[in-house]
Biopython code that builds the backbone (N, CA, C, O; Angstrom):
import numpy as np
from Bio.PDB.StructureBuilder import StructureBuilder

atoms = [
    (1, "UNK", "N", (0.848, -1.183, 0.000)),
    (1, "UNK", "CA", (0.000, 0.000, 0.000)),
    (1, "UNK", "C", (0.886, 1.235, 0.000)),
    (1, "UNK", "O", (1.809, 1.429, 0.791)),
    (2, "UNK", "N", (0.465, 2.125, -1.069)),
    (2, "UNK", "CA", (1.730, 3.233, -0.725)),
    (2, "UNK", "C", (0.672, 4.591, 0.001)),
    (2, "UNK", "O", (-0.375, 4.892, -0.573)),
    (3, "UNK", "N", (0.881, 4.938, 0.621)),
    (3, "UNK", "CA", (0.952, 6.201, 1.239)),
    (3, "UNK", "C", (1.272, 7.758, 0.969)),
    (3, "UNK", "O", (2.417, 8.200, 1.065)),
    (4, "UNK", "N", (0.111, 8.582, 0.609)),
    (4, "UNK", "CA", (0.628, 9.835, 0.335)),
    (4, "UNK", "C", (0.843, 10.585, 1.152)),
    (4, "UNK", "O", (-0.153, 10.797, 1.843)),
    (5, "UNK", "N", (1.908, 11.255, 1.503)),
    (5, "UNK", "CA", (2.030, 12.680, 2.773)),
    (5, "UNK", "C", (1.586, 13.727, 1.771)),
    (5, "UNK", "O", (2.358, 14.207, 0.941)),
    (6, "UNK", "N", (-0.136, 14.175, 1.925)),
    (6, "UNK", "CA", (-0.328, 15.748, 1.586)),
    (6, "UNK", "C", (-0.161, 16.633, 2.733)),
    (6, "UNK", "O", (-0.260, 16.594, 3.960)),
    (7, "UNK", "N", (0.169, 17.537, 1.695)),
    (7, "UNK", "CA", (0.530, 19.260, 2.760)),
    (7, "UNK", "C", (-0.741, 19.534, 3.392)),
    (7, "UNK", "O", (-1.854, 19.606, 2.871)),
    (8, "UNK", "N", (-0.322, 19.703, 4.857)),
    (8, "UNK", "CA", (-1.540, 20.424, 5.390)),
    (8, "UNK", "C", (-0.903, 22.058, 5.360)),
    (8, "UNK", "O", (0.197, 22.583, 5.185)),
    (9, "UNK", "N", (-2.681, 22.613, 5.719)),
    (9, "UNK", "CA", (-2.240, 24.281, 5.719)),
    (9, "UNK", "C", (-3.867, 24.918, 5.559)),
    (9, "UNK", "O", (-4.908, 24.281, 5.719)),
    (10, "UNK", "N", (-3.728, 26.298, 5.213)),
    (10, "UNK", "CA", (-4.886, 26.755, 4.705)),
    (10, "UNK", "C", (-5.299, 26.902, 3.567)),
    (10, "UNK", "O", (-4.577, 27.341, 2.673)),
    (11, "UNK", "N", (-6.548, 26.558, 3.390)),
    (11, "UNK", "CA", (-7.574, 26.400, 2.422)),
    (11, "UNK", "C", (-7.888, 27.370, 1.805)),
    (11, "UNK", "O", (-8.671, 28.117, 2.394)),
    (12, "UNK", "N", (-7.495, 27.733, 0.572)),
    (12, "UNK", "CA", (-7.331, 28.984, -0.212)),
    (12, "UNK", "C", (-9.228, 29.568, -0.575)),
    (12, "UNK", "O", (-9.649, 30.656, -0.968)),
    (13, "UNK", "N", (-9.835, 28.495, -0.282)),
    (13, "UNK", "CA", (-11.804, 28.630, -0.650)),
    (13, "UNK", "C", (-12.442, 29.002, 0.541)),
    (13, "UNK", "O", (-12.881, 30.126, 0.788)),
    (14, "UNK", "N", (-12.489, 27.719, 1.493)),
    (14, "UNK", "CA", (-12.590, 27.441, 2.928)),
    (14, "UNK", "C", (-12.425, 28.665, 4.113)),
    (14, "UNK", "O", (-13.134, 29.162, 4.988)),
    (15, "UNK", "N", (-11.068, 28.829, 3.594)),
    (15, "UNK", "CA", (-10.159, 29.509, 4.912)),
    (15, "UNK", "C", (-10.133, 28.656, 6.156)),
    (15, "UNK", "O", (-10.100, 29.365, 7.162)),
    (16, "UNK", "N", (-10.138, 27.126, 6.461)),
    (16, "UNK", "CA", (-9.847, 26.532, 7.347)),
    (16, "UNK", "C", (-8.555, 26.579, 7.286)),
    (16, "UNK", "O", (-8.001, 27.243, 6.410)),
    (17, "UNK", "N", (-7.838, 25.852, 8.248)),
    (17, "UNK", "CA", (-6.887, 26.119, 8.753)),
    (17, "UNK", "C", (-6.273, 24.386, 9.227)),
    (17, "UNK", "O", (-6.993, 23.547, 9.769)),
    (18, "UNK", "N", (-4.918, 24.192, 8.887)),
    (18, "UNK", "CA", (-4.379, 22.620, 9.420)),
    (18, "UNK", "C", (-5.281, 21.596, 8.276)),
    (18, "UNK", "O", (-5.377, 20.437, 8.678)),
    (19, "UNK", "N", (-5.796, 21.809, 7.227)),
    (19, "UNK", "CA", (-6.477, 20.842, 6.209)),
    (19, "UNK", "C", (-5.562, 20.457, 5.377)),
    (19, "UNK", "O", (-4.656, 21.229, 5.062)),
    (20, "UNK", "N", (-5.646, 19.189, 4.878)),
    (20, "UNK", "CA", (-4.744, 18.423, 3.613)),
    (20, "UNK", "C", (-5.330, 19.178, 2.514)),
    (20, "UNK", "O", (-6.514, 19.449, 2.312)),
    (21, "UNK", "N", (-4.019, 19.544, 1.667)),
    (21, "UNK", "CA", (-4.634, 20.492, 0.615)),
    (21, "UNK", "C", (-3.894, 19.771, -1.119)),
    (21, "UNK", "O", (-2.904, 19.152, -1.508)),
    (22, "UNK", "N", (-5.149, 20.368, -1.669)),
    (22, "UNK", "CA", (-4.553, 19.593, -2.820)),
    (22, "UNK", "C", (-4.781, 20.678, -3.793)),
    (22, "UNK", "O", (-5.585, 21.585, -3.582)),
    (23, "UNK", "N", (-3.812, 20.540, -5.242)),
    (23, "UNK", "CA", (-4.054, 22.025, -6.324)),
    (23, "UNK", "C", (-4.855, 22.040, -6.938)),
    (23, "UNK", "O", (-5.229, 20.908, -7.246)),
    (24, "UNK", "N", (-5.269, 22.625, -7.243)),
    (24, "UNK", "CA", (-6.905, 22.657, -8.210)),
    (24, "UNK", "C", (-5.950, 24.096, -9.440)),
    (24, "UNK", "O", (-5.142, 25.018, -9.321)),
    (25, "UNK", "N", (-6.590, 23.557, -10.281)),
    (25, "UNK", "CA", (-6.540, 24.406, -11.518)),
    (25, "UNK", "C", (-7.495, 25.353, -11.923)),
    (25, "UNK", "O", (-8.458, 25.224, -12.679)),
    (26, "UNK", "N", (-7.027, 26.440, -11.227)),
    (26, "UNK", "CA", (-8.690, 27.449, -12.007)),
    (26, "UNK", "C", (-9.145, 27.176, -13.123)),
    (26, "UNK", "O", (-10.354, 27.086, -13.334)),
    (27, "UNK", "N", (-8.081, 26.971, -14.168)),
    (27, "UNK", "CA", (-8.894, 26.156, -15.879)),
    (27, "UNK", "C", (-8.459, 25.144, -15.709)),
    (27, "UNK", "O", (-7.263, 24.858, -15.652)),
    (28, "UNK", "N", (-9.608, 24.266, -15.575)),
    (28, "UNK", "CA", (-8.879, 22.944, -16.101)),
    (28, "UNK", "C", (-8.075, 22.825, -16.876)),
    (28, "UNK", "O", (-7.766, 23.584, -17.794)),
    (29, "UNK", "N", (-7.478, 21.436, -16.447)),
    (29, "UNK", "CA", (-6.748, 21.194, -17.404)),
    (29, "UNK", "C", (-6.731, 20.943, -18.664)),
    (29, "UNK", "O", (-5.901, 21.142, -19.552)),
    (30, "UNK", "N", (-8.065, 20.338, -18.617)),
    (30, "UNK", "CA", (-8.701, 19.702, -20.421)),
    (30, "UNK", "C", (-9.376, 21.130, -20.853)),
    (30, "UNK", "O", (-9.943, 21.093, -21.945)),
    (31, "UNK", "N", (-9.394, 22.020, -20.361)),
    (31, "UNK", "CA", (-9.874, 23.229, -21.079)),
    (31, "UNK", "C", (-8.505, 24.472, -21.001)),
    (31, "UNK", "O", (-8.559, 25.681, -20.771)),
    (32, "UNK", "N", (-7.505, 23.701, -21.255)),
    (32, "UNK", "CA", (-6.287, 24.396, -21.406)),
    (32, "UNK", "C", (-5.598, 25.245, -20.401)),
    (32, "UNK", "O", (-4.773, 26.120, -20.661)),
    (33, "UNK", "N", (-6.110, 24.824, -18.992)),
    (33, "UNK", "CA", (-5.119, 25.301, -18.113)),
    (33, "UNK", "C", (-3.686, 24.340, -17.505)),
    (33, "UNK", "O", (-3.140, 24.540, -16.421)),
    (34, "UNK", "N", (-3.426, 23.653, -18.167)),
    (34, "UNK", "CA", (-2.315, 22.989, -17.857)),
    (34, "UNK", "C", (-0.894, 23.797, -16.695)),
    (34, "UNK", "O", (-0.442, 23.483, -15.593)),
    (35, "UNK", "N", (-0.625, 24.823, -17.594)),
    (35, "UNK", "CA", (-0.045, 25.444, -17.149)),
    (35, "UNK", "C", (-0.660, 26.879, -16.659)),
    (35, "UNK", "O", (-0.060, 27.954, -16.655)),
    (36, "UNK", "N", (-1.727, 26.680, -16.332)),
    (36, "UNK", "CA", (-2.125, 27.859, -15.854)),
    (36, "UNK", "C", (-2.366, 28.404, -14.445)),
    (36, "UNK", "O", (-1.384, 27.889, -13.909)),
    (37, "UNK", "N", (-2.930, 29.032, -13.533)),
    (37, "UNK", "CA", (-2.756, 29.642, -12.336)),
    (37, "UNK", "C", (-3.641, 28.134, -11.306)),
    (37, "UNK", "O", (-4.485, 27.263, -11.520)),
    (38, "UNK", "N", (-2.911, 28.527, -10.367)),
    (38, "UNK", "CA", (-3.499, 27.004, -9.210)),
    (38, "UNK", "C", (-3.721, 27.446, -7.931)),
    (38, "UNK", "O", (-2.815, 28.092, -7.404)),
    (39, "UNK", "N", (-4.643, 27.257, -7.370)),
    (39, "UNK", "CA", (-5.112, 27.480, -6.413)),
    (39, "UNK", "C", (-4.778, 26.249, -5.349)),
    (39, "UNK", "O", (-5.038, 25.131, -5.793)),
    (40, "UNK", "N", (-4.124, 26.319, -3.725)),
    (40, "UNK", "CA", (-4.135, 25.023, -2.701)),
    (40, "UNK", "C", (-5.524, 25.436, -1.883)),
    (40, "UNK", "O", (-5.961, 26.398, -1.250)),
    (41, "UNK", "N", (-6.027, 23.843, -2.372)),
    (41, "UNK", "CA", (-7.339, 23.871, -1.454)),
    (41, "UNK", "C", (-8.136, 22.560, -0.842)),
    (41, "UNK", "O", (-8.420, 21.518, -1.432)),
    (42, "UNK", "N", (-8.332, 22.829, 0.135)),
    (42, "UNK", "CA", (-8.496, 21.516, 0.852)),
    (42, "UNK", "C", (-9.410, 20.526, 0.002)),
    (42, "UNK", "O", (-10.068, 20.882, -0.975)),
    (43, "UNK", "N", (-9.352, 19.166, 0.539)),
    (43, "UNK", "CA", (-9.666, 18.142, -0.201)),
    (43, "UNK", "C", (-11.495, 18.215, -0.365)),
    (43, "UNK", "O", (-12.070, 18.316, -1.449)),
    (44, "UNK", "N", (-12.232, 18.128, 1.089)),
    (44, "UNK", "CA", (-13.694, 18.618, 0.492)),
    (44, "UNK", "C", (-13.755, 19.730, -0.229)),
    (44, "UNK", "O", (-14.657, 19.306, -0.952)),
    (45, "UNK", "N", (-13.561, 20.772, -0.635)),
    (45, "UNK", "CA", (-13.461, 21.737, -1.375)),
    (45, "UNK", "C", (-13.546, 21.646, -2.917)),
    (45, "UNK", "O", (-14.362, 22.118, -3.708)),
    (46, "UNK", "N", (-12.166, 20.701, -3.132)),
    (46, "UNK", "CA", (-11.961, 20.371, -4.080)),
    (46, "UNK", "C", (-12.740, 19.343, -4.988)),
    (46, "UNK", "O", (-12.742, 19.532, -6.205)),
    (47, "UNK", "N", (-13.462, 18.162, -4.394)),
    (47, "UNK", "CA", (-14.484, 17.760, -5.045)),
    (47, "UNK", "C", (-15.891, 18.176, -4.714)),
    (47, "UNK", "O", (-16.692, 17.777, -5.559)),
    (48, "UNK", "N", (-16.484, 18.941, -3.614)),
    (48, "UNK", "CA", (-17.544, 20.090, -4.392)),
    (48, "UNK", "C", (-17.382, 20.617, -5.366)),
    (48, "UNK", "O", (-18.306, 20.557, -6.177)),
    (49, "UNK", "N", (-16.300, 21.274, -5.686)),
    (49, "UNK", "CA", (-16.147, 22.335, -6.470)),
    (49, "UNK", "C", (-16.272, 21.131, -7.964)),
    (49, "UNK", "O", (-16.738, 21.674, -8.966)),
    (50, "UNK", "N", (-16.039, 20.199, -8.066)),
    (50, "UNK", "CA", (-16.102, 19.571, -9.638)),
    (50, "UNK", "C", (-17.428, 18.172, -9.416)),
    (50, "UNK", "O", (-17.656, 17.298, -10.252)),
    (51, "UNK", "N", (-17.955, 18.293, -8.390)),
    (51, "UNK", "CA", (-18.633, 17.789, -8.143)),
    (51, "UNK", "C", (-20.440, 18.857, -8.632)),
    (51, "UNK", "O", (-21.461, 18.358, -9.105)),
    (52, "UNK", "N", (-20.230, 20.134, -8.326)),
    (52, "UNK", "CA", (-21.185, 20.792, -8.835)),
    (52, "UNK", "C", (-21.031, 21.564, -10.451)),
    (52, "UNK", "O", (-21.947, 22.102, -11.073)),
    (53, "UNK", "N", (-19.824, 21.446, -10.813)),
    (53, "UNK", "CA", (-19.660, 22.409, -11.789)),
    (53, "UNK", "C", (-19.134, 21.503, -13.247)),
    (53, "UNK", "O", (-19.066, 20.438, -12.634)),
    (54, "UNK", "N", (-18.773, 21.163, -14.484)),
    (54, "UNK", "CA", (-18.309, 20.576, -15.207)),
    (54, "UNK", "C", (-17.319, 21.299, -15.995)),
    (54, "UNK", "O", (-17.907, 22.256, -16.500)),
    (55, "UNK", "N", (-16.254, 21.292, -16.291)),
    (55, "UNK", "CA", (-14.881, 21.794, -16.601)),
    (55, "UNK", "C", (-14.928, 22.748, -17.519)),
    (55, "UNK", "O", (-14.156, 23.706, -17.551)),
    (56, "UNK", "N", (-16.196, 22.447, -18.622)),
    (56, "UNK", "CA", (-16.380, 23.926, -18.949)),
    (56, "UNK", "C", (-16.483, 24.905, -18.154)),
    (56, "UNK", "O", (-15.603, 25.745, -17.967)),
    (57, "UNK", "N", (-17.432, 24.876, -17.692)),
    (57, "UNK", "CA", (-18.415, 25.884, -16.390)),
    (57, "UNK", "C", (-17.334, 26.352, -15.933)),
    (57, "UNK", "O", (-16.948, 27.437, -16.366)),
    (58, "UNK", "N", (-16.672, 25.743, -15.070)),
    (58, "UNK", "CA", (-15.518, 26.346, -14.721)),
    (58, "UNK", "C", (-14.502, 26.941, -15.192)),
    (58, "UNK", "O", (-14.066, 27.827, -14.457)),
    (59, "UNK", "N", (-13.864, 26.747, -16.331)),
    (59, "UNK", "CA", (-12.912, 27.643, -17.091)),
    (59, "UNK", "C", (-13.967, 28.790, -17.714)),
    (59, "UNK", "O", (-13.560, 29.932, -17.928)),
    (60, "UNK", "N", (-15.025, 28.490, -17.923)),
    (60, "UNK", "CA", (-15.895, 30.084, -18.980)),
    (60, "UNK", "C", (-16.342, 30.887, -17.721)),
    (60, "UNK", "O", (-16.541, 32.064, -18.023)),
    (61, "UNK", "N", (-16.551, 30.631, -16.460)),
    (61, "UNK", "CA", (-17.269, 31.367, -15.378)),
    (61, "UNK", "C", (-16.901, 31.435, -14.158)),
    (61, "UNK", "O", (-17.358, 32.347, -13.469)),
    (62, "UNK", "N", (-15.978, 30.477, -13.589)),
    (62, "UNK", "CA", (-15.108, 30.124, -12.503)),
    (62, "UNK", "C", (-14.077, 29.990, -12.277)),
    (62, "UNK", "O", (-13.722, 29.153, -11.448)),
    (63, "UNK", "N", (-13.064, 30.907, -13.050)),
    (63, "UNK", "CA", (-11.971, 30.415, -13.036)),
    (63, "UNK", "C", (-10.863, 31.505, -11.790)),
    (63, "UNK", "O", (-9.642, 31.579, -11.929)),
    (64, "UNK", "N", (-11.330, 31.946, -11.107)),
    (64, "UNK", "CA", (-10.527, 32.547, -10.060)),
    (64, "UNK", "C", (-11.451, 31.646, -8.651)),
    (64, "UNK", "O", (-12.320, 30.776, -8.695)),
    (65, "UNK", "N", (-10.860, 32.255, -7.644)),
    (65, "UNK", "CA", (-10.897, 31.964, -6.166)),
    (65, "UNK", "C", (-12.091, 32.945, -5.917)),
    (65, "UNK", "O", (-13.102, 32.564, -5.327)),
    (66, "UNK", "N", (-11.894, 34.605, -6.529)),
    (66, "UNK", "CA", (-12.938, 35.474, -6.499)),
    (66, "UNK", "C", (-14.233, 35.131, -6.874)),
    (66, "UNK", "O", (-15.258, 35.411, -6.252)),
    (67, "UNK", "N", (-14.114, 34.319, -8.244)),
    (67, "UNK", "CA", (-15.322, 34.248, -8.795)),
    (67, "UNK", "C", (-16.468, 33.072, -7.997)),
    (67, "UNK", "O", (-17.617, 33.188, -7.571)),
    (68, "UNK", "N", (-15.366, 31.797, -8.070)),
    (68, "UNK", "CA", (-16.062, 30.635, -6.968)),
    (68, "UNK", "C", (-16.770, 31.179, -5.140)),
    (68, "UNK", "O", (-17.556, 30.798, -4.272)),
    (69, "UNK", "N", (-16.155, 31.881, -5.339)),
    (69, "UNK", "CA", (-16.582, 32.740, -3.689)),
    (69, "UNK", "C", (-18.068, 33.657, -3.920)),
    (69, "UNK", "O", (-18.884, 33.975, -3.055)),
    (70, "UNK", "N", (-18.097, 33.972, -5.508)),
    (70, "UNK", "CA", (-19.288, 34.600, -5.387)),
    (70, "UNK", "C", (-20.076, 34.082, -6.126)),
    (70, "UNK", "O", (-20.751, 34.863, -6.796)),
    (71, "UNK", "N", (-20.311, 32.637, -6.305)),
    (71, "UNK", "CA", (-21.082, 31.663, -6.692)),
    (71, "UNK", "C", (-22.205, 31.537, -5.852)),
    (71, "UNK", "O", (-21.910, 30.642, -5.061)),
    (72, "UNK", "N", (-23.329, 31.953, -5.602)),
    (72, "UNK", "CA", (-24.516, 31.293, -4.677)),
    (72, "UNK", "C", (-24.091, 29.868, -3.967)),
    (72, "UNK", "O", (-23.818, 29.696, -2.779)),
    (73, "UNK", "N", (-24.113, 28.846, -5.082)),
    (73, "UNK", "CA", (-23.725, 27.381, -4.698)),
    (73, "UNK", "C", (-22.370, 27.308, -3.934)),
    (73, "UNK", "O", (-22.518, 26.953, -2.764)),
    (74, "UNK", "N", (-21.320, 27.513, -4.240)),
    (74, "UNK", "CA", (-20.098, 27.895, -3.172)),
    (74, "UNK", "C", (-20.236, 28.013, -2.112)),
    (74, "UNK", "O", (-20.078, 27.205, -1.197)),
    (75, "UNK", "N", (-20.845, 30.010, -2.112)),
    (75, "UNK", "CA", (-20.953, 30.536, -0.663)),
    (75, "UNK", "C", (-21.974, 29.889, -0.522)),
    (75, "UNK", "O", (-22.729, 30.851, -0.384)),
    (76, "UNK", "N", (-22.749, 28.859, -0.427)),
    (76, "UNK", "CA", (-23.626, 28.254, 0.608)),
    (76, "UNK", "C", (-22.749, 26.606, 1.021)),
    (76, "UNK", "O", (-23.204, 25.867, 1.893)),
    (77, "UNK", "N", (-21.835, 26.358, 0.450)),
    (77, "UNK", "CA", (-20.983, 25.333, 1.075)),
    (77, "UNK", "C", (-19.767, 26.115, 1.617)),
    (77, "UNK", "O", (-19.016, 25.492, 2.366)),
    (78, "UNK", "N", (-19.517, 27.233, 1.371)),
    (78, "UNK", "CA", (-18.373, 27.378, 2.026)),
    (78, "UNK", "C", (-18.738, 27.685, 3.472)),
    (78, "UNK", "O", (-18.003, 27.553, 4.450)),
    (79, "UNK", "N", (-20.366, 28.244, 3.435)),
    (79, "UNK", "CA", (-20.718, 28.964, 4.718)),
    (79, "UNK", "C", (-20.777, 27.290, 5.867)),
    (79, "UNK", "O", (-20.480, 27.121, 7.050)),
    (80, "UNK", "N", (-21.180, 26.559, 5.044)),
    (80, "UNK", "CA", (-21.097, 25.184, 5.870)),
    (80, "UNK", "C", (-20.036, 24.412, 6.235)),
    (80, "UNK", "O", (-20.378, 23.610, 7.104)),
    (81, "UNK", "N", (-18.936, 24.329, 5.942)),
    (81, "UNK", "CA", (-17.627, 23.768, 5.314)),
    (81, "UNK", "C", (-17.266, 24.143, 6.573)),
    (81, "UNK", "O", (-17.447, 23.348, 7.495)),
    (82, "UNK", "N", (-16.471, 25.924, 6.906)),
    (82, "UNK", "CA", (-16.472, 26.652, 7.732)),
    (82, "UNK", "C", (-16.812, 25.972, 9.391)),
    (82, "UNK", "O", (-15.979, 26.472, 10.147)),
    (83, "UNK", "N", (-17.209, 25.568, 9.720)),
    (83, "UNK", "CA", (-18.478, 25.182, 10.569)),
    (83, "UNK", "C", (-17.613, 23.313, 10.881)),
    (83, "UNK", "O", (-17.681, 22.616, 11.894)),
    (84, "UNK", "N", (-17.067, 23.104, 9.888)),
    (84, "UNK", "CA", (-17.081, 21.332, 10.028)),
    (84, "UNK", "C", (-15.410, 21.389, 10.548)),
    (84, "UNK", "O", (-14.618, 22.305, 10.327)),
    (85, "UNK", "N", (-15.190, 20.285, 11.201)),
    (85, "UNK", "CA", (-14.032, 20.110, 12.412)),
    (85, "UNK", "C", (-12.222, 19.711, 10.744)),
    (85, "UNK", "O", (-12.084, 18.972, 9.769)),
    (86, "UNK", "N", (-11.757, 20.297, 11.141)),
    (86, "UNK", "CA", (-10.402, 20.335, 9.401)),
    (86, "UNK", "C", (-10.530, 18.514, 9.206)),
    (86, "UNK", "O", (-10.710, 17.933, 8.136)),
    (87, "UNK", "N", (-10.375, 17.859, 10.607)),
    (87, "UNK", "CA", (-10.108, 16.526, 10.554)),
    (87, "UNK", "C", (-11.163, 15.636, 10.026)),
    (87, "UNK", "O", (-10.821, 14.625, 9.413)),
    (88, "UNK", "N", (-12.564, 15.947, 10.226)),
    (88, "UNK", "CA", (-13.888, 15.254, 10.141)),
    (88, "UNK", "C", (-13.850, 15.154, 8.278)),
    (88, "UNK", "O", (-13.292, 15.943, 7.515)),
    (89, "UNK", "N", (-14.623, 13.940, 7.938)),
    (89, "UNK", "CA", (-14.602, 13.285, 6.787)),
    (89, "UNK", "C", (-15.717, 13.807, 6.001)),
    (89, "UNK", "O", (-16.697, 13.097, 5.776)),
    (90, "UNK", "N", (-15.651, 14.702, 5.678)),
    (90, "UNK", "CA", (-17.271, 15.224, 4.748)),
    (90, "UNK", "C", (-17.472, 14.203, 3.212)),
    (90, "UNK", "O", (-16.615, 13.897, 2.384)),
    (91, "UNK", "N", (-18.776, 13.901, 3.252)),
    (91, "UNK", "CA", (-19.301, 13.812, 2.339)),
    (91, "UNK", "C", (-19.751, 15.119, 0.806)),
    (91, "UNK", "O", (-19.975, 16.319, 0.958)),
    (92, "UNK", "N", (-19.755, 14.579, -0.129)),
    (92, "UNK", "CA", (-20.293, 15.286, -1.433)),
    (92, "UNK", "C", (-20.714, 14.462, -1.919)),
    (92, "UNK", "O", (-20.423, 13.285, -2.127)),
    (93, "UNK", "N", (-22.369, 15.895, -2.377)),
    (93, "UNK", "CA", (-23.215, 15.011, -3.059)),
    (93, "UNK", "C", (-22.920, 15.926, -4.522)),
    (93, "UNK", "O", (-22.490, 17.078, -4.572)),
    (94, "UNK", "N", (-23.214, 15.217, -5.439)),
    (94, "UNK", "CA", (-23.053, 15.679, -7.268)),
    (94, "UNK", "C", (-24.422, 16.668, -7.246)),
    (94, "UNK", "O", (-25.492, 16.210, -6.845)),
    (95, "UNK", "N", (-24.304, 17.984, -7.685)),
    (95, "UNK", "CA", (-25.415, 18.812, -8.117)),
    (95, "UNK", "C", (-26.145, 17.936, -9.035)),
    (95, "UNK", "O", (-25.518, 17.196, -9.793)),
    (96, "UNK", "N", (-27.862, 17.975, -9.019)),
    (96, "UNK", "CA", (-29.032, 17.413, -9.502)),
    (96, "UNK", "C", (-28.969, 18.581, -11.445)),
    (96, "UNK", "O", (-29.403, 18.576, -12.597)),
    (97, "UNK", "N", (-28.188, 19.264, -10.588)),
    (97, "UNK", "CA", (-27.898, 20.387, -12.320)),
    (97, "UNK", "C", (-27.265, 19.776, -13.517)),
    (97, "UNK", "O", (-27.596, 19.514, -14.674)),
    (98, "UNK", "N", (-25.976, 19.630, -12.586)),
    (98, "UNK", "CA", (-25.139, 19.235, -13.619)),
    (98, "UNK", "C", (-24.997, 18.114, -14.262)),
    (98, "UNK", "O", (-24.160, 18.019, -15.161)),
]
sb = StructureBuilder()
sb.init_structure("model")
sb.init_model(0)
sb.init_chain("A")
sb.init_seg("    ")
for serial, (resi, resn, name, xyz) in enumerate(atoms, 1):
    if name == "N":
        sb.init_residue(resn, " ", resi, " ")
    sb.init_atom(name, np.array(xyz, "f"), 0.0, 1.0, " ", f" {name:<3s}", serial, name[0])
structure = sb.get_structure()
């Protein structure tokens, strides 16, 4: 079994604090952000965030930290997120939208 050591720290979406953080690509990658700007953000974060949105969506309308923050759908998980213990195991459910 191999074992990953992720970085803990703060959550560039969240703003928790001591969370395993992983990079997220403001453009995806398959929509040509390969090399483009990256955001560290904790692991629930990170599959809400592609869990409600599909890689278009996100590179044509979401592609900063600013913009995801002023998403309705976001700020109503981030306002919850906030609230949940860095260590505790959250669940995500897939938007009924997308």
């Amino acid at each position: 079994m191999h074992i990953v050591n992720r970085e803990k720290g703060h959550c560039e979406l969240c703003a928790r604090n001591n969370v395993e953080l992983t990079k997220h690509h403001l453009v995806p990658k398959e929509e040509g952000g390969t090399f483009g700007e990256t955001a560290m953000i904790c692991i629930p974060c990170h599959k809400q965030i592609h869990a409600l949105y599909t890689n278009k969506e996100l590179a044509l309308r979401l592609s900063s930290i600013q913009d995801l923050l002023q998403d309705l759908q976001i700020m109503k998980y981030v306002k919850w997120i906030r609230k949940q213990s860095p260590s505790q195991l959250v669940k995500v459910k897939k938007s009924k939208d997308r």
